[in-house]
TORVEXSE-394369 format. One line per field, with one value per residue (C-alpha): residue number from 0; residue in three letters; x, y, z. Coordinates in nm, 3 decimals. Layout:
<atoms>
i <- (NUM,...);
aa <- (ALA,...);
c1 <- (X,...);
c2 <- (Y,...);
c3 <- (Z,...);
</atoms>
This chain:
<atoms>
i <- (0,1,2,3,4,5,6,7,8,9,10,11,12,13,14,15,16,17,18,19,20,21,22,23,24,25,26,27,28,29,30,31,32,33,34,35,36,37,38,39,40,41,42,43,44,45,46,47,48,49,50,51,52,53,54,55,56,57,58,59,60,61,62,63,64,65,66,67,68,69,70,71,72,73,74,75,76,77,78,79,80,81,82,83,84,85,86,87,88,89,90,91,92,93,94,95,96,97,98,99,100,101,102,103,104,105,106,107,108,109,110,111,112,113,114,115,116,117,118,119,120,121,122,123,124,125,126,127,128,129,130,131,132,133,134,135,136,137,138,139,140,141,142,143,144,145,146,147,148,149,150,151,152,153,154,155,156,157,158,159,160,161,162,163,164,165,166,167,168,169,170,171,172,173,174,175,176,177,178,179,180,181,182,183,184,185,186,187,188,189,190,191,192,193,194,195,196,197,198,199,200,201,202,203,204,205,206,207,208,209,210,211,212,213,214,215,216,217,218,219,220,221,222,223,224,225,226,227,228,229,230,231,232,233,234,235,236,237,238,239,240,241,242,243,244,245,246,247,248,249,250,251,252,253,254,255,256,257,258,259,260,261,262,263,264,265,266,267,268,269,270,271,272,273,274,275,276,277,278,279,280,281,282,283,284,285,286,287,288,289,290,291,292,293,294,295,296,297,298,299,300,301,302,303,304,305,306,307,308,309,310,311,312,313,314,315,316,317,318,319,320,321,322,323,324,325,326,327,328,329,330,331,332,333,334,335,336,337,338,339,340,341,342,343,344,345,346,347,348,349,350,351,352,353,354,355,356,357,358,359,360,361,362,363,364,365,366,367,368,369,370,371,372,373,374,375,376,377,378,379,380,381,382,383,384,385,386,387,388,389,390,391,392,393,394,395,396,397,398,399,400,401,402,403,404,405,406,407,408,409,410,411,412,413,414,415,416,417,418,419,420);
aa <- (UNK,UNK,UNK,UNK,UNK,UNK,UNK,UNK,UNK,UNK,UNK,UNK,UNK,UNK,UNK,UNK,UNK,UNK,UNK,UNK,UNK,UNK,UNK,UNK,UNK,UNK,UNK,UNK,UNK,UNK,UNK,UNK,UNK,UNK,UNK,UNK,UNK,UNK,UNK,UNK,UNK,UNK,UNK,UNK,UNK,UNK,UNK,UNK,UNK,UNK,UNK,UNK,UNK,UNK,UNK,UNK,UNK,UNK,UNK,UNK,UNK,UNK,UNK,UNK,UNK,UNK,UNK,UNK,UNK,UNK,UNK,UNK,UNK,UNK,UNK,UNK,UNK,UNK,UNK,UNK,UNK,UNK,UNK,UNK,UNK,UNK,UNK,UNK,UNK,UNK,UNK,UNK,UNK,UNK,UNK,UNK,UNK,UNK,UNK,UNK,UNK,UNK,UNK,UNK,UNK,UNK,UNK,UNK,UNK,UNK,UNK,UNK,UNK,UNK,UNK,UNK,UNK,UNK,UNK,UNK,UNK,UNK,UNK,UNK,UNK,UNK,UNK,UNK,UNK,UNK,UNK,UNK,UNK,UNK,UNK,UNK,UNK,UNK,UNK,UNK,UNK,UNK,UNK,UNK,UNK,UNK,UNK,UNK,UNK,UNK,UNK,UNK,UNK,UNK,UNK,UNK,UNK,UNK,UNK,UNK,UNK,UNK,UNK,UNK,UNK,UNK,UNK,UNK,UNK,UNK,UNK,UNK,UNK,UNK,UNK,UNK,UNK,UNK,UNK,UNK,UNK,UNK,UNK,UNK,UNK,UNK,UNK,UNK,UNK,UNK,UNK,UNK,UNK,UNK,UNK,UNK,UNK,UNK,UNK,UNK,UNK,UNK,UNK,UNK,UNK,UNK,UNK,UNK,UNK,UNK,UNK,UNK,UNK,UNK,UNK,UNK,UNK,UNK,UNK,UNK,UNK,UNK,UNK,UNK,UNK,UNK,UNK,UNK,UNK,UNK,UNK,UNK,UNK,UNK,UNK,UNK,UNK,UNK,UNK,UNK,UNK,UNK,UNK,UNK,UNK,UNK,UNK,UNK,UNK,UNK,UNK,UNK,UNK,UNK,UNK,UNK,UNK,UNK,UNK,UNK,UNK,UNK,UNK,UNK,UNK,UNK,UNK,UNK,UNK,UNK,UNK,UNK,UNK,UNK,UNK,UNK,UNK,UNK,UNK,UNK,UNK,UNK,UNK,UNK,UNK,UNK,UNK,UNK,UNK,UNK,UNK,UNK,UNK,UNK,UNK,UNK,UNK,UNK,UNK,UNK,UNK,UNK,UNK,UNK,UNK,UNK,UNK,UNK,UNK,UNK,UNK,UNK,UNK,UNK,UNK,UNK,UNK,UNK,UNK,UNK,UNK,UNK,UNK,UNK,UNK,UNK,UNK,UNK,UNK,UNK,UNK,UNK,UNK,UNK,UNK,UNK,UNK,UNK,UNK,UNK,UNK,UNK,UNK,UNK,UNK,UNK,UNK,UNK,UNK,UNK,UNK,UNK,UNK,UNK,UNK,UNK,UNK,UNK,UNK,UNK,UNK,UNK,UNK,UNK,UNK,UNK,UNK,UNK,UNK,UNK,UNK,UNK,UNK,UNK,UNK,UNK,UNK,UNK,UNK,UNK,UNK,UNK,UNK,UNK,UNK,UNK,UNK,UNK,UNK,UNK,UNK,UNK,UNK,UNK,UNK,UNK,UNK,UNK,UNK,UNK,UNK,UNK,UNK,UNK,UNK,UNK,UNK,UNK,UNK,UNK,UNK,UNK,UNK,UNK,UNK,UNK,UNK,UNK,UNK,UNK,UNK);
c1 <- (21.390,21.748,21.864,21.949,21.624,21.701,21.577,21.296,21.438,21.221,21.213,21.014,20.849,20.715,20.382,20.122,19.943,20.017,19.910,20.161,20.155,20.089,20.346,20.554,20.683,20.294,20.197,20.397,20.336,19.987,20.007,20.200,20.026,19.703,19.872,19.969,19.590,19.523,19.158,19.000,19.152,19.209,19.468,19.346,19.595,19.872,20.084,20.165,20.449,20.770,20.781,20.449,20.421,20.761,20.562,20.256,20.452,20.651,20.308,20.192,20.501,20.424,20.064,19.848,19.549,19.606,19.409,19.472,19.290,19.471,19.553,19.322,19.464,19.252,19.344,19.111,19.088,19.375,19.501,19.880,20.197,20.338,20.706,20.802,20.833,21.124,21.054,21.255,21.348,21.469,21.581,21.300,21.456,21.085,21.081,21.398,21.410,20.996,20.941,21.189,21.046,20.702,20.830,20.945,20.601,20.581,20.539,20.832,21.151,21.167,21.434,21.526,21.685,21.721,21.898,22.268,22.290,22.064,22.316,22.578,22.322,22.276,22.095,22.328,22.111,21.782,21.910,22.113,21.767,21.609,21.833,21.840,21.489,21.459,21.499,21.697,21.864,22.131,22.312,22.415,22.305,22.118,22.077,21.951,21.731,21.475,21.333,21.012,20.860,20.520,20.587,20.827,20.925,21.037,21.097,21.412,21.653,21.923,22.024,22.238,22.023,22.213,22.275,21.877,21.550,21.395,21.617,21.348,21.030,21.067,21.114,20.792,20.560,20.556,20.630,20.282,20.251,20.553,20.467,20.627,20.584,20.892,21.090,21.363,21.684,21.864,22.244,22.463,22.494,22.151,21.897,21.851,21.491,21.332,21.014,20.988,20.985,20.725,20.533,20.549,20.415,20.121,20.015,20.062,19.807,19.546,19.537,19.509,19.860,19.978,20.315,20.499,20.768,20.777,21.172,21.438,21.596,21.364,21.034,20.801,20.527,20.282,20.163,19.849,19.624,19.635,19.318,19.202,19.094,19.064,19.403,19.392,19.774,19.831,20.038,20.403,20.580,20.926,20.839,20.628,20.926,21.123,20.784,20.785,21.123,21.053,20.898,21.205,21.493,21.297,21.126,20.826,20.498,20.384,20.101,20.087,19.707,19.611,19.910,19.773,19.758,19.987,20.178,20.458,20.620,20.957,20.944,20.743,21.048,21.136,20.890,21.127,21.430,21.268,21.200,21.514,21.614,21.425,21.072,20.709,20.511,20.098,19.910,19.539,19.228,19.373,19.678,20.036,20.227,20.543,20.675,20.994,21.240,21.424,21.724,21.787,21.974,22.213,22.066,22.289,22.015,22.068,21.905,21.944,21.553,21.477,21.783,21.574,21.569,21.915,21.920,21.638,21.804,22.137,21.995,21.838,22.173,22.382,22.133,22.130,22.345,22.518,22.707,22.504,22.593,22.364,22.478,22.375,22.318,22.642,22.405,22.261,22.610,22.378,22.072,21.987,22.400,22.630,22.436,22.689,22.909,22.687,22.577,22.888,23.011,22.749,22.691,23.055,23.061,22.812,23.100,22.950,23.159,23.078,23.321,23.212,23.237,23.207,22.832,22.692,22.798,22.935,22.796,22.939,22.796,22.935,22.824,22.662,22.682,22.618,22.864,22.865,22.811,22.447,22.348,22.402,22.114,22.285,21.918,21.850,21.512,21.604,21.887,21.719,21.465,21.799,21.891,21.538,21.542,21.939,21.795,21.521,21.741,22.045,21.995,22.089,22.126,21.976,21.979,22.119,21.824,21.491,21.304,21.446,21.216,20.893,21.051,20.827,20.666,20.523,20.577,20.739,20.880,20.481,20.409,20.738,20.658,20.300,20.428,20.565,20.314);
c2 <- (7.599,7.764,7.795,7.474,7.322,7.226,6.861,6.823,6.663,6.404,6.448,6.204,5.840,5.920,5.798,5.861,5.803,5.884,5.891,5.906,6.021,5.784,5.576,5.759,5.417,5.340,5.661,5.764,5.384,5.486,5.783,5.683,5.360,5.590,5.860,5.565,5.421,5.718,5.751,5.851,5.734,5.879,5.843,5.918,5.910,6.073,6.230,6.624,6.595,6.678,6.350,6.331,6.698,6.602,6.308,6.505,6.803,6.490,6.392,6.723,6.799,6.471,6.652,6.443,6.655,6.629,6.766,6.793,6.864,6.792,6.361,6.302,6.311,6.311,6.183,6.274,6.091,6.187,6.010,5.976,6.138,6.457,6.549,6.905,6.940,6.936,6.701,6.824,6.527,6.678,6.394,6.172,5.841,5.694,6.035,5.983,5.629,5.534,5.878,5.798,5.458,5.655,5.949,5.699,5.736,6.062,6.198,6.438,6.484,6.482,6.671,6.577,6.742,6.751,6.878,6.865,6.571,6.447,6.443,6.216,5.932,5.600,5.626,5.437,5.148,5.244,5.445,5.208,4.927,5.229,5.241,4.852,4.902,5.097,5.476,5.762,5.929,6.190,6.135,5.913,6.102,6.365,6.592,6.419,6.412,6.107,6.197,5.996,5.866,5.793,5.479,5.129,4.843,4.673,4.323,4.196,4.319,4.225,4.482,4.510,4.617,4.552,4.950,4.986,4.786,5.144,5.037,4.711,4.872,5.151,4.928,4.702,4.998,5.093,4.805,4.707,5.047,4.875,4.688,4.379,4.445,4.346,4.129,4.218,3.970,4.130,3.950,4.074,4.084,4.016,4.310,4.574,4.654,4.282,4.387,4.707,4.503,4.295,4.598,4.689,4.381,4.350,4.697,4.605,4.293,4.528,4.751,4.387,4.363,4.047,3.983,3.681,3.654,3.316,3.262,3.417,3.754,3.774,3.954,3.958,4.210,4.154,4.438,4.609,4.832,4.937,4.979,5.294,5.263,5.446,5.364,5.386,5.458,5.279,5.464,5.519,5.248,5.366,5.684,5.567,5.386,5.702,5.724,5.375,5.428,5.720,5.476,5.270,5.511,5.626,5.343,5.434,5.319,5.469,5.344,5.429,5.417,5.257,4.991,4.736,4.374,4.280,4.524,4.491,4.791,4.700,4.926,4.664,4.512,4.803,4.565,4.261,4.465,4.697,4.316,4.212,4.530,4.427,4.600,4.478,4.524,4.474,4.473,4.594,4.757,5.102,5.041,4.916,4.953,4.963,4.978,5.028,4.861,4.953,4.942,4.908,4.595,4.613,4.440,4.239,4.305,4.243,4.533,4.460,4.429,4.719,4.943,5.298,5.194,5.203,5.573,5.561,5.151,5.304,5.615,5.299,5.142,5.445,5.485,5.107,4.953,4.690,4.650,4.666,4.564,4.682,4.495,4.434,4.792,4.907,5.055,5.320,5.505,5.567,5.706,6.081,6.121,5.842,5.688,5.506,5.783,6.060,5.818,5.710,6.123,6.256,5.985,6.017,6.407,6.284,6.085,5.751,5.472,5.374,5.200,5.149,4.802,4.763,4.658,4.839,4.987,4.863,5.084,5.031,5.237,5.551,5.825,6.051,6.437,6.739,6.954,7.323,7.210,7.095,6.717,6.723,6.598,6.579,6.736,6.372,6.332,6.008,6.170,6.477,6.249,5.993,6.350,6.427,6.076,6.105,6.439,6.291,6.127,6.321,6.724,6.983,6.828,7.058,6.995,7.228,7.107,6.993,7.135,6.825,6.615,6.775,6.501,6.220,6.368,6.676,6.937,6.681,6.925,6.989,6.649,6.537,6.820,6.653,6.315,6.486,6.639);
c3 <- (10.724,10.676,11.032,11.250,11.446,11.808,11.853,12.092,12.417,12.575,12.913,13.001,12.823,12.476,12.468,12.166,11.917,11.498,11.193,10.945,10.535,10.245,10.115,9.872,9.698,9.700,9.566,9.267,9.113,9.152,9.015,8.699,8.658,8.641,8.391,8.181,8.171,7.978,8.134,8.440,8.757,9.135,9.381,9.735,10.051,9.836,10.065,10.028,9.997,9.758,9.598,9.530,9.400,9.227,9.036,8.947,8.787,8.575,8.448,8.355,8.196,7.961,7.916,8.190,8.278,8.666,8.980,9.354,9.619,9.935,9.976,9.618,9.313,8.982,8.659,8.325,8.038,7.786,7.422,7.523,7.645,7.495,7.454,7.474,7.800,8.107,8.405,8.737,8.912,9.261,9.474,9.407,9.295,9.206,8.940,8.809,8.728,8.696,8.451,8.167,8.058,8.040,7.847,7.545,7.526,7.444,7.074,7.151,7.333,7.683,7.898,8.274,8.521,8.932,9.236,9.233,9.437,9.150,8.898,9.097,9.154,8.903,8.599,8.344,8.394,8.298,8.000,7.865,7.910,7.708,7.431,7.418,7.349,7.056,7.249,7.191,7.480,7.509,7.819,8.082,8.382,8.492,8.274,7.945,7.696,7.612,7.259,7.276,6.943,7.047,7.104,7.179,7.072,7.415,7.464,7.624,7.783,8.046,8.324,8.640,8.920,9.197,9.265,9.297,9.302,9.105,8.787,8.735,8.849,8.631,8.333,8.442,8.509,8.184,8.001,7.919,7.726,7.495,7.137,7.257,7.640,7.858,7.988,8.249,8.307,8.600,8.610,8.875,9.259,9.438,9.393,9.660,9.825,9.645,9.821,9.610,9.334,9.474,9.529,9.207,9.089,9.291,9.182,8.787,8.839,9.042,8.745,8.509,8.378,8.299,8.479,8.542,8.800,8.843,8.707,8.949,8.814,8.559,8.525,8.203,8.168,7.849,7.648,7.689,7.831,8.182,8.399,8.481,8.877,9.176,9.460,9.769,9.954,10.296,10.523,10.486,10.703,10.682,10.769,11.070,11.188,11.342,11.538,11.640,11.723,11.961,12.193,12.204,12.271,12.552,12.705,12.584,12.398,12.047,11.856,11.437,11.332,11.040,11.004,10.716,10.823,10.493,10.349,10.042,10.189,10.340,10.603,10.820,10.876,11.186,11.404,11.373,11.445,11.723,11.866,11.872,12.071,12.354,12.277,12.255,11.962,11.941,11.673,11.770,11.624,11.637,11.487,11.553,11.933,12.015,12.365,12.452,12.692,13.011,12.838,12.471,12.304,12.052,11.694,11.417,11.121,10.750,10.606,10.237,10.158,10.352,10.305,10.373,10.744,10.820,10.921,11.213,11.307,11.334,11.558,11.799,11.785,11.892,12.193,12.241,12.577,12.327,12.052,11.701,11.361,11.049,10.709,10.361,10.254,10.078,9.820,10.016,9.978,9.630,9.789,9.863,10.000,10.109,10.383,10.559,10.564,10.705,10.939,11.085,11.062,11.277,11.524,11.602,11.594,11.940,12.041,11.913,11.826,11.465,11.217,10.824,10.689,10.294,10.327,10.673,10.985,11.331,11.594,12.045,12.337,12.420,12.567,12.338,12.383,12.156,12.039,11.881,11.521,11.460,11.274,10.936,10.721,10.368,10.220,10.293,10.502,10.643,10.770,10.947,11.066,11.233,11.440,11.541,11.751,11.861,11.998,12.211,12.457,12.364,12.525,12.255,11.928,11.669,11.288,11.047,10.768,10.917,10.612,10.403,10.579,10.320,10.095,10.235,10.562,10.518,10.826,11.047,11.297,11.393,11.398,11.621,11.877,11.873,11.937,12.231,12.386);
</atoms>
């Protein structure tokens, strides 16, 4: 969509029930875990969306024979990764950081490219763990080219992650793939988004990888093969939050269908913090509830671990009838735009009082109204999807780019205006 989209206004208690999309972090380690098995595998619950499409064009530009019918993905059998070809990254952090250490696979060179915001974000670190390695690479960020030799030596190598979790997974994922396998020393300030990490373990052990992650800051993953299986992807949880959310700005009571009873996604963490702003949440057979308050309290939450929620906890906060403080996430000012930034720029555009520290945001009640110039979303979904809940207790906020939200969630205008109804 190209012209603003006017926020639905809730004029009354939103009550509902969802189902969200697949989990994207879920689904593209499934997806290249599978592609690296190098035999027949399926990924069902993949979300149509533009990561995921974003992942599957990256593995059948390394020469995966890949087919998709709606939420399945199919994987044949194939005898190893091809060079040749040009991945398109887009904005897809899990592409851009996950793909390279699989295309030093390749018997060829690889080139990579994205969206313009693309090109600003890290990749030093995993390119410079590549070359460590034994790869050639031309270039230190978006654009470059990774001229795969069919293979890698791997073993150690010591890295600075403390810009982004991705920087280790990608490194473990296909580490097993390597002639040594290997082993990742991160040495720097404490690692963003642990539980990613986590994630990313649990998944290499499901498909019978070897890893050990019993020394802090360090991970080793031994080589060989990976198991060619079938995936199933939970739902997204950080994408259900904004709905879970929905129920809180406006008092009231949202249930997201098919919440797992233990989950390594980070994005659980929205029930703790919705908690501490005064609402109830039940788990229960049909999923997970949320009902929302009278009035909203403000939260003090450390988001470090779960750093992708800070755009729908800050929208609660600016709605909230105390004084909030979000900190731990100075690395989002990394993500899809400067986080912290657009956040504290278009809350106040409403008239919200919101001051940047160096590792979050400080965020008072004040009346929030909208003006002539719509929410800016920064292409960043997370953002567009922050304006979308302003807008439900706020009359008249439109956005100026709702379409950004295909990223994770695909059509979420449709399935907003259904939450409403």
């Amino acid at each position: 969509m190209t012209a603003p989209w006017p926020a639905p206004h809730a004029a009354a208690p939103v009550c509902g029930r969802v189902s969200v999309p697949g989990s994207k972090s879920v689904t593209n380690r499934a997806l290249l875990l599978a592609a690296l098995s190098g035999g027949r595998a399926t990924v069902s619950g993949a979300p149509a969306s533009r990561d995921t499409a974003l992942m599957v064009g990256a593995l059948r530009a390394l020469g995966v024979p890949i087919e998709v019918d709606g939420e399945r993905v199919e994987f044949a059998g194939h005898d190893g990764l091809r060079g040749g070809g040009s991945v398109d990254c887009g904005l897809a952090g899990t592409v851009m950081r996950f793909v390279p250490p699989a295309a030093a696979l390749a018997d060829g060179p690889v080139t990579f490219d994205g969206d313009p915001r693309a090109r600003e974000r890290p990749m030093g670190t995993v390119l410079d763990a590549l070359r460590a390695l034994g790869a050639r690479v031309d270039g230190a960020t978006l654009p470059f080219v990774l001229h795969g030799t069919g293979g890698l030596s791997g073993g150690d190598v010591v890295i600075d992650a403390s810009a982004s979790s991705q920087f280790v997974s990608g490194l473990l994922l296909s580490g097993a793939r390597y002639d040594k396998g290997v082993t990742v020393h991160h040495d720097g300030k404490p690692v963003p988004s642990l539980p990613h990490i986590e994630m990313t373990v649990a998944m290499l052990r499901e498909a019978g990888v070897e890893v050990d992650d019993a020394e802090p800051d360090t991970w080793r993953v031994s080589p060989g093969p990976i198991t060619a299986r079938h995936w199933a992807v939970e739902p997204d949880l950080s994408n259900a939050a904004v709905f879970l959310a929905a129920a809180a700005v406006t008092g009231g009571e949202v249930t997201v269908a098919g919440w797992p009873a233990d989950s390594t996604q980070p994005g659980s963490e929205i029930l703790s913090v919705l908690e501490q702003a005064g609402c109830t949440v039940t788990p229960g057979p049909d999923g997970m509830t949320v009902r929302g308050p009278a009035e909203l309290a403000g939260v003090d939450v450390d988001l470090h671990d779960a750093s992708e929620l800070t755009p729908t906890v800050a929208a609660v906060a600016a709605l909230a009838a105390g004084p909030s403080r979000i900190r731990g996430v100075a690395h989002i000012r990394g993500h899809e735009t400067d986080r912290l930034a657009a956040l504290a720029t278009e809350l106040t555009a409403l008239g919200g009082a919101v001051t940047e520290t160096p590792d979050g945001l400080e965020i008072r009640p004040a009346p929030l109204a909208a003006g002539d110039r719509a929410w800016g979303a920064y292409a960043d979904h997370r953002m567009a999807t922050a304006g979308a809940l302003v807008g439900l207790v706020v009359p008249g906020v439109t956005i100026d780019d709702i379409g950004c939200t295909a990223k994770t969630i695909p059509d979420f205008p449709a399935r907003w205006a259904a939450l409403l109804a």
